[in-house]
N, C-alpha and C positions, 0 to 999 in steps of 0.2 A: 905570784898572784896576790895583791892586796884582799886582806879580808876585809869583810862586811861588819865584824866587831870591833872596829876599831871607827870612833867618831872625830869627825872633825868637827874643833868646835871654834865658832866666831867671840870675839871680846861681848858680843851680846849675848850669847847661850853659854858663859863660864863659870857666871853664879851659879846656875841654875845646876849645867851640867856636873860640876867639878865641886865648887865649896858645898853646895845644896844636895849630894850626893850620898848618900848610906853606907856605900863600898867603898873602900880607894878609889883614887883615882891618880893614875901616870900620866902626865902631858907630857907628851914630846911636842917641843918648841922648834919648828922649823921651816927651813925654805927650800922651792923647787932648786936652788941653782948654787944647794949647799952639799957638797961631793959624799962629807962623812954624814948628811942626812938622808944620803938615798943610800948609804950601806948600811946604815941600820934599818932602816925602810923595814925590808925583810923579819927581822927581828923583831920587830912593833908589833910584827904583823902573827907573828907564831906566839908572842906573848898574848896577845888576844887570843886566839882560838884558845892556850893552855888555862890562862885565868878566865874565861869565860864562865858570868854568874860570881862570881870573887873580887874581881876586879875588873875597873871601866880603865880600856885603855882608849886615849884620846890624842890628838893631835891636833894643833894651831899652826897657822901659816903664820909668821911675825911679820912677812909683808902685807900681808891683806888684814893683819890686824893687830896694830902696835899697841894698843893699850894696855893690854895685859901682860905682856912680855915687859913693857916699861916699869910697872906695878911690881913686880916680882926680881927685876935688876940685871936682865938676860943682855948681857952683853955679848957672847958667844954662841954659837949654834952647832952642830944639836944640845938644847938643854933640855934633860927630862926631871920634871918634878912630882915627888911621889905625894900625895893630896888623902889625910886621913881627918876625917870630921871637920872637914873645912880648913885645917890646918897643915904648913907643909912640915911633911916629916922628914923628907932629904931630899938633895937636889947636887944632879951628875950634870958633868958636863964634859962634849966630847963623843967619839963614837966607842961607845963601851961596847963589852960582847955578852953574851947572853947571859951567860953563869950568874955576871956581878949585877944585869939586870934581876932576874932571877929573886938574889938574895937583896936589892933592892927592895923589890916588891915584897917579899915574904918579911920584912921590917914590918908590915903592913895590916898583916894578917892574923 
């Protein structure tokens, strides 16, 4: 089941959402009709509930909006970028598994 604390955000709600932000913030960069982004799916989704209030976990479609994925140099998919005070502080690429997200995120905090 997808959660509710996980936002999608558009090339037009990215400032605002993501650089413009207080907390971290984790993009995952992906597409419907990309295999290793629907297996992390799940993952995204349990990290939101875990960091919830800590961290904004967010996601972008790169099909429905290439500007920011282009800005950022996302040739691959899934790419997650971890976003501390406007600034990225590391960026995975690939379908990772939770632990390394985890300690991702906790770089973060």
């Amino acid at each position: 089941m997808a959660s509710d604390k996980v936002l999608h955000v558009t090339d037009g709600e990215f400032d605002n959402t993501v650089v413009g932000n207080d907390l971290p913030c984790l993009v995952d960069f992906w597409a419907p009709w990309c295999g290793p982004c629907k297996a992390i799916g799940p993952v995204i989704d349990e990290l939101a509930e875990e960091f919830d209030g800590k961290v904004v976990i967010t996601k972008m479609n790169v099909d429905d909006n290439p500007a920011t994925p282009g800005k950022f140099g996302i040739r691959a998919i899934p790419t997650l970028i971890l976003f501390k005070d406007g600034e990225v502080v590391d960026k995975v690429t690939g379908a990772i598994g939770k632990t390394q997200l985890v300690e991702l995120i906790n770089k973060a905090l």
